[in-house]
N, C-alpha and C positions, 0 to 999 in steps of 0.2 A: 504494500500500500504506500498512495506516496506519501512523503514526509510535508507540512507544513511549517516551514523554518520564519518566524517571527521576526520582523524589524527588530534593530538590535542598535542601530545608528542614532543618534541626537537631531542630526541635520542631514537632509538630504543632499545627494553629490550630484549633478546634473539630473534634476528631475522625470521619476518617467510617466506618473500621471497626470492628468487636468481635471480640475475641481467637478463638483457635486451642481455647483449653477450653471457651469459650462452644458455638462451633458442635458440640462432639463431645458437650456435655452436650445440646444440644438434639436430637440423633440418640440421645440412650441413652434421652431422652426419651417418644420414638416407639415403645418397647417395652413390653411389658404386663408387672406386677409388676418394675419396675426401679427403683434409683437410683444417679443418676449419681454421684459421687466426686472431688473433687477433692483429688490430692494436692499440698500446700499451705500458703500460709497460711489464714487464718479470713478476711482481706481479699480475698483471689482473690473468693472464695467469696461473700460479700457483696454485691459489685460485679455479678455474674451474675446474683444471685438479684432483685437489685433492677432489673436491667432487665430479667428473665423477669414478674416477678410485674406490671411496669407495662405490659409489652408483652400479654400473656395475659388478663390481670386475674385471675388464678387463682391458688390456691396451686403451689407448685412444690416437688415434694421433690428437694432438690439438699444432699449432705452433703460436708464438708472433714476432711481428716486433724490441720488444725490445727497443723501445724510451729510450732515457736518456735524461738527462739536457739541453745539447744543442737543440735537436732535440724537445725537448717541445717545445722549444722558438721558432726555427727559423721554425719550420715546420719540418711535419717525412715524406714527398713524396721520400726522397730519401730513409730513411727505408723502407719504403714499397714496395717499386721496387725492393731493394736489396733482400726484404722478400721473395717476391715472384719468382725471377729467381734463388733462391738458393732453393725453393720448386720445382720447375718446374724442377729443375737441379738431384735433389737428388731424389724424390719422383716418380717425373711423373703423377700426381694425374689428371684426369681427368677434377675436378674442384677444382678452391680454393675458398673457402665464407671470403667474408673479414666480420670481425666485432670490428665494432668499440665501442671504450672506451669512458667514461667520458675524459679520460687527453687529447685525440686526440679531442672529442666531446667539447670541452668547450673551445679549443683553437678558433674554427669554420674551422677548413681548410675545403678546396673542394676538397673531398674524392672522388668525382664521377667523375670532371677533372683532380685529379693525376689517376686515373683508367685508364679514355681514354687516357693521354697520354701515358701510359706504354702502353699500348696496342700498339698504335698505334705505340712507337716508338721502339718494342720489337716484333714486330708480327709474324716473321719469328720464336725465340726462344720460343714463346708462343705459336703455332702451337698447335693443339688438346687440348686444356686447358683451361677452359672457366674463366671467373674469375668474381664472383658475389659479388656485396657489399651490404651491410645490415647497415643500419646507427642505432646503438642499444647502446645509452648515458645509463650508468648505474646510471645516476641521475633520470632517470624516469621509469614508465613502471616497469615489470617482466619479469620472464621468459615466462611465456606467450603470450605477446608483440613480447619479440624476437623471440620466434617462427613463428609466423606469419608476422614477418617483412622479416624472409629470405626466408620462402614458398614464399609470394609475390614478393619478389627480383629473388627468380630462378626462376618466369614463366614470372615476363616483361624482362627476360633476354634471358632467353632460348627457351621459349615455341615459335613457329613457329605461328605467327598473319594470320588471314585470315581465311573465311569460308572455310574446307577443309570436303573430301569424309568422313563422320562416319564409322566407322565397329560397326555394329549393335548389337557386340556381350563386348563392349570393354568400360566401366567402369572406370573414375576417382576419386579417391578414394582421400581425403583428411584432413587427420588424425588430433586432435589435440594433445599438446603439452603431455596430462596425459594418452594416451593410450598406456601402454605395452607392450614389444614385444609379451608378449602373446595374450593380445586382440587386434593386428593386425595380427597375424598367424590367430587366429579365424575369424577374419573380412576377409580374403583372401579368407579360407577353405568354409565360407558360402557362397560368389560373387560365388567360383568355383562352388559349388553344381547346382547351377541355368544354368548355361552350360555356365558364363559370364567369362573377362577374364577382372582381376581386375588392374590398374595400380596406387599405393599407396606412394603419394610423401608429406611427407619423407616416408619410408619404414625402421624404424630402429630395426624391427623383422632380415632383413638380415643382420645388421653390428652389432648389440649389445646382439644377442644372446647365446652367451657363448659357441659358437662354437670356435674352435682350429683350423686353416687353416694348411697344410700340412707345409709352409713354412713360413718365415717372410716375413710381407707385409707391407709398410711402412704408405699405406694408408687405410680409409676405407676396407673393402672387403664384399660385398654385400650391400643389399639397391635396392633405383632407379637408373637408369641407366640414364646419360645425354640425351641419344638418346630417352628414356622415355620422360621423362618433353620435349625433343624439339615437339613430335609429339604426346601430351596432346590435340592437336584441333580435331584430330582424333575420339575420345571418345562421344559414345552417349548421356551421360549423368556425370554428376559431384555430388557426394555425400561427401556432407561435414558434418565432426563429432567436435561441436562445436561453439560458436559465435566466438570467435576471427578469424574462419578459415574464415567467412565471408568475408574480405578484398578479401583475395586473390581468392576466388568461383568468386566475382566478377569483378575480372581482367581477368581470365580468363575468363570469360562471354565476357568481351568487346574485347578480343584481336581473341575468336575465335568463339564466339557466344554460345558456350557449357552452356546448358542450368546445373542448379543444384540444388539441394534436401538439406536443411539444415536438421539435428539432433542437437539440442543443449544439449539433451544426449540420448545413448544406452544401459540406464540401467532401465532393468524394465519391465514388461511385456507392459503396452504398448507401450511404446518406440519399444521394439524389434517387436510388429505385424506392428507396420508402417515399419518397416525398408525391414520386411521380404516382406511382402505386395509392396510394391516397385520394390526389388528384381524379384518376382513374374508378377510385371505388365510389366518390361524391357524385361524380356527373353521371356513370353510367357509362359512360363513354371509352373507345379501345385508346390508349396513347398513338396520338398522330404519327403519321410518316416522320415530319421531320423530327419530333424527339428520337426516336429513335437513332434517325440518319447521328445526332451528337450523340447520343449514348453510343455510339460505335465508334465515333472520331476521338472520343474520349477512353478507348479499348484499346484504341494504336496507340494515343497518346502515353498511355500507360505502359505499354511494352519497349515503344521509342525510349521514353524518357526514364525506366527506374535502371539501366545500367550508371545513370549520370549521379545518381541520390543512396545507391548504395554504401552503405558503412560509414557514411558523409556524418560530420556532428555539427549539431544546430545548436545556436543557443539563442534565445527569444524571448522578450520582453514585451509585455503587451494587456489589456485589460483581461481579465478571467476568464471571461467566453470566447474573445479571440485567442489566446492562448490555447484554450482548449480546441479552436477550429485548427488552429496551424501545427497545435503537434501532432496530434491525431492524422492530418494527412503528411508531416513528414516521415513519422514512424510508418503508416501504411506505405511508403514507396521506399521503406528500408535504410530510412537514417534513423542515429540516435539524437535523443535530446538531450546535448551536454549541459546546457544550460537552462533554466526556465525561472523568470523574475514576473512577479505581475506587483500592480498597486496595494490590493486590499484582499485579507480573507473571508472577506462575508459573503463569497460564495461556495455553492457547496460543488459548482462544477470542481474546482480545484482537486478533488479526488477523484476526478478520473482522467486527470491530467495522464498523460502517458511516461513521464520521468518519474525517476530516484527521488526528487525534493525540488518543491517550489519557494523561492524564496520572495518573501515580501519584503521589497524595496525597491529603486532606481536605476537608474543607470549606471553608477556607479560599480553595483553589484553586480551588474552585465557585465560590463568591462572587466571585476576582477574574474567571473566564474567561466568567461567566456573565453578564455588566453586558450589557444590550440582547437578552436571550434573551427569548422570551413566556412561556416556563413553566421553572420547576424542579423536576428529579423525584429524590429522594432521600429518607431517612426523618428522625422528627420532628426532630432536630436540626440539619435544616435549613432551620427555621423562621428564624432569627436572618436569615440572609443573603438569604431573600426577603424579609423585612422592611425588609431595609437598602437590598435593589433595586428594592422595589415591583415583584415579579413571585411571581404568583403560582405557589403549592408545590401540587406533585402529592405525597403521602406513600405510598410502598412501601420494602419491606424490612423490618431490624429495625435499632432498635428504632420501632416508633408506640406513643407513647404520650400523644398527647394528641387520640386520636381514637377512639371506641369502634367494637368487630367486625372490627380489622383483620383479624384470622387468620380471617375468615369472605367476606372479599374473592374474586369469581372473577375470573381472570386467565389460564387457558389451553382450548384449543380453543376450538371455535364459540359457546358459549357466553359465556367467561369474555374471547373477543378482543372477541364485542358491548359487553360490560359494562365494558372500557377504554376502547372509544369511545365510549359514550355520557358516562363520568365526564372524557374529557378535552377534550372537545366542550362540554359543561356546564361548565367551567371557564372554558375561552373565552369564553364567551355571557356568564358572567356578570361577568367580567372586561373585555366589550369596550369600548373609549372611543370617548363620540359624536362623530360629525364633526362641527366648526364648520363653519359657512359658509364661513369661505376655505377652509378643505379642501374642499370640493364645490368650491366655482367659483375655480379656482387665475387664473382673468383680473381678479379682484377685486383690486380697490387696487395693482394690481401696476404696477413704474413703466413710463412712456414715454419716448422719445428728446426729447430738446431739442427737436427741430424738428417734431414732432407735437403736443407740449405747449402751443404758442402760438397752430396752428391754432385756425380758429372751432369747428370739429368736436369737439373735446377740451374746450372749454368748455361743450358741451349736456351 
């Protein structure tokens, strides 16, 4: 079983997670006409927006309550009020996701009774504008955490409770924090194939995909639609990609009976025949030609490429479920995991991690655990320590930013498992060092005993 090795550091050494408001603002994200909200300082706020805007390349509307000095102290509800009717005012945004900070989180205010009471005492001006709170202290938890804190907060908020009619045709999709916009275009394109009709909350293939809108739009544009998440109970079935997503699969379970299908990952072949097979047993329908035609390109791909990944050692750094997506298929193509660091232990995939021991901590602890590994897989800020190890860097996760398209990367089922082993096969190849001649012929220059050395024979 694996081991769970505890931070043991004071201070982190080049950091490898991103806070708890980060990941709930990139889930408010995934919504249509939204902005996310941080209540806070102007600094929180900054810090986020400058590694969205480098990770994306896009603009990001992301806004702050702006706390100062007094308002630490005495309480920021009336910041917050003001926050928000001056969003509601200028914006119009459909939804605001509040998330909160350490300086708000550590004072303890009741975030949830200054909510209802703006509500209730603003409801006329707050009219079509929903307003969800996400309690996301960046003294705990990742960004993984946050994501799944503000999924869960828009469906006890929005989603419409009660056993209601199914449409038999109609699929809730519930993505985690490391999937792409490209591998949720994929994940839509294959529900549609089946004759189903996918509803994918967050959905931030429609608001973060490098589309150009005809005109300025202040908020989100694209994503989920509020009117989606409220009629979530509707949905034959619930498929969730991820353990953290678990929370929120099963809230929605209780508020509307919607039964659901865990993945704790969709990379691999067989991860992707369950998924497909699933698909398959919903609609009624036989899997189309062209699934198939990739479940077969992905059959060569696997014979081409596991000579390249044999006996290779990994080490990688990355949030708990992506961790668990990328060992799991580098062990199935026959490398080890010499290395394996994630942010946090409050998950319980971590035990089916495929290594010896997980260490919680940073990059730091990459770099040392990582010395004689073939490759490192973690995101761009761990550029520094493959440099240091002359080994080279696989980049996933967030933040990349010093590589253009990341959010357009495919990485799950038959398709997106081909297109990791081709980029990590290509990595190898171009990385490989030639053999010298004593390496080919290990009987070269190599010494003899005394008594053969003197012989006439040793001297031809």
């Amino acid at each position: 079983m694996v081991r769970i090795l505890p931070q043991t550091k004071a201070a982190a050494v080049n950091p490898l997670k991103s806070s708890q408001p980060l990941g709930a603002a990139l889930a408010f994200l995934g919504i249509d006409s939204a902005m996310p909200l941080f209540h806070g300082s102007q600094g929180c706020t900054s810090f986020a927006l400058v590694l969205f805007v480098r990770h994306f390349k896009e603009a990001i509307p992301l806004q702050t309550t702006a706390m100062d000095e007094v308002a630490t102290i005495l309480g920021g509800a009336d910041h917050l009020e003001e926050a928000i009717l001056n969003l509601k005012t200028r914006t119009k945004p459909k939804l605001i996701g509040v998330c909160t900070t350490a300086l708000t989180e550590t004072r303890g205010e009741d975030f949830a009774g200054d909510i209802a009471n703006i509500r209730q005492k603003r409801a006329e001006e707050l009219a079509g504008t929903e307003i969800v709170l996400a309690n996301t202290p960046d003294f705990e938890g990742a960004i993984e955490e946050g994501w799944a804190k503000a999924v869960t907060a828009m469906i006890g908020r929005i989603t419409r409770p009660g056993e209601q009619a199914r449409q038999s045709k109609k699929i809730a999709i519930l993505p985690g924090w490391n999937l792409t916009v490209a591998d949720i275009e994929h994940l839509r394109d294959m529900v549609e194939s089946f004759g189903l009709e996918p509803v994918i909350v967050p959905d931030v293939s429609g608001s973060l995909d490098g589309t150009v809108p005809d005109r300025w739009i202040t908020t989100t544009y694209g994503g989920t639609s509020v009117e989606d998440i409220h009629e979530l109970g509707t949905a034959v079935r619930c498929i969730v990609i991820g353990e953290h997503m678990r929370r929120p699969a099963e809230l929605l379970h209780r508020l509307t009976g919607v039964p659901y299908a865990m993945f704790q990952s969709l990379a691999g072949l067989k991860a992707a025949d369950r998924f497909v097979s699933l698909l398959s047993a919903i609609s009624g329908a036989p899997v189309p030609a062209g699934v198939r035609r990739r479940r077969a390109q992905l059959q060569d791909a696997l014979l081409d490429g596991h000579f390249h990944f044999g006996g290779k050692k990994i080490a990688i750094a990355a949030e708990p479920d992506q961790l668990y997506q990328l060992a799991t298929f580098f062990v199935s193509m026959g490398s080890e995991i010499a290395a394996a660091v994630t942010t946090t232990n409050m998950s319980k995939i971590l035990e089916k991690v495929p290594a010896d021991s997980v260490q919680i901590g940073d990059l730091g602890d990459l770099e040392a655990l990582g010395a004689g590994a073939d490759l490192l897989v973690t995101h761009s800020h761990g550029r520094q320590a493959a440099q240091h190890l002359g080994i080279p860097l696989m980049r996933v996760g967030f933040p990349i930013f010093d590589r253009l398209g990341s959010q357009h990367k495919l990485t799950v089922l038959y398709q997106g498992t081909r297109d990791l082993i081709f980029e990590v096969a290509n990595i190898f190849q171009a990385n490989r060092h030639t053999p010298t001649p004593e390496a080919l012929d290990p009987f070269r220059h190599r010494e003899m005993p005394d008594e053969l050395s003197s012989s006439p024979l040793a001297r031809l």
